[in-house]
C-alpha positions in Angstrom: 13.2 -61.8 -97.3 10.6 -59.0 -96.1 8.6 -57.6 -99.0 8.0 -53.8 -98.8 5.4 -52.3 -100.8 5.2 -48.2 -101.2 1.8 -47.0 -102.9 1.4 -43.8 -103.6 0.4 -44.3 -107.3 0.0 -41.3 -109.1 -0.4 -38.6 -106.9 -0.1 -35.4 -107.4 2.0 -33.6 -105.1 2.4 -29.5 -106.3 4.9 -29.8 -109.7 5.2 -33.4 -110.2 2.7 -37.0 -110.6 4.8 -39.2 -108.0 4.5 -43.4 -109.2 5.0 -46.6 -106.7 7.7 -48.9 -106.8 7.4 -52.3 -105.1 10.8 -53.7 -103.7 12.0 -57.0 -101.8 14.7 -56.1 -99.0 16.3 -58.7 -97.1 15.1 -58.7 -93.8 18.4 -56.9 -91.9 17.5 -54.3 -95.0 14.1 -53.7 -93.9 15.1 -53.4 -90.4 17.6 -51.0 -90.6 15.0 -48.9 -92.9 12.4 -49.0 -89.8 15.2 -48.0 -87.7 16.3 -45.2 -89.5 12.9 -44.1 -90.3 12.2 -44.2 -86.9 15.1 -42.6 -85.6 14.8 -39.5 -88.0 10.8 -39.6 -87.3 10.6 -39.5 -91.1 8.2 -42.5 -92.9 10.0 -45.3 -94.7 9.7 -43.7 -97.8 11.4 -40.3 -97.6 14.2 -42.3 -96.3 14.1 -44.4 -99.8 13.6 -41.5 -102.3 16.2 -39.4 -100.5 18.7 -42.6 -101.1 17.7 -43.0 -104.5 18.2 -38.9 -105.3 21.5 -39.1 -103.5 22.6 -42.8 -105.7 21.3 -41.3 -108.4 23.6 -38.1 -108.3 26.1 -40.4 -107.6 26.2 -42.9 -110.5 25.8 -39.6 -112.7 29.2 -38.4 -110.9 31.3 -41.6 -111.8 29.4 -42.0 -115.2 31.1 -39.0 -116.0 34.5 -39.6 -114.5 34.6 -43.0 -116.4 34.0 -41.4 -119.7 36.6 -38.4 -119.3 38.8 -41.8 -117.6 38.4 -43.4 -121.1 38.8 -40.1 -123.5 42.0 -41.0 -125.3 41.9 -37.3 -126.4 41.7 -35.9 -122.8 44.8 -34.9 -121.5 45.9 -36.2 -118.4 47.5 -33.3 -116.1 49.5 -33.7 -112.9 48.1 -31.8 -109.7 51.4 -29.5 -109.6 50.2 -28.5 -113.2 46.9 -27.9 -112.5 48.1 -26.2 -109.0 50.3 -24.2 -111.4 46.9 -23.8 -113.8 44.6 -22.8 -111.0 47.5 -19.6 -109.9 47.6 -21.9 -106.0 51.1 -21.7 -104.9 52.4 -24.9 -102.6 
């Protein structure tokens, strides 16, 4: 396993204080992080901060799903009705 430090502790950066995080990535991990990093000529940890924003927005999304999913009080529509609903003729 390949450990991959990011420091940039506290630094200001215009609106917001940005903190480090440390991480272990298996090795093909790590690789395939140089490698896109590379490829995009982006450093290592724009490509990690835009995958965590997009994961992040994400897990919100099916957070939210699953709660409406459980709501016994939510009604459950088919998509003719909601075709019907939304005026869209088939």
């Amino acid at each position: 396993m390949k450990y991959i430090e990011i420091r940039n502790s506290y630094v200001w950066d215009g609106d917001r204080i940005s903190t480090s995080v440390s991480i272990r990535l298996p090795d093909d991990i790590a690789r395939s992080l140089e490698d896109l990093a590379e490829t995009i000529e982006r450093p290592k940890t724009y490509v990690i901060r835009k995958a965590i924003e997009e994961y992040l927005k994400e897990y919100a999304d099916y957070l939210i799903a699953l709660e409406r999913l459980n709501d016994k009080d939510d009604r459950i529509i088919s998509d003719e009705e909601m075709m019907k609903l939304l005026g869209i003729q088939d």
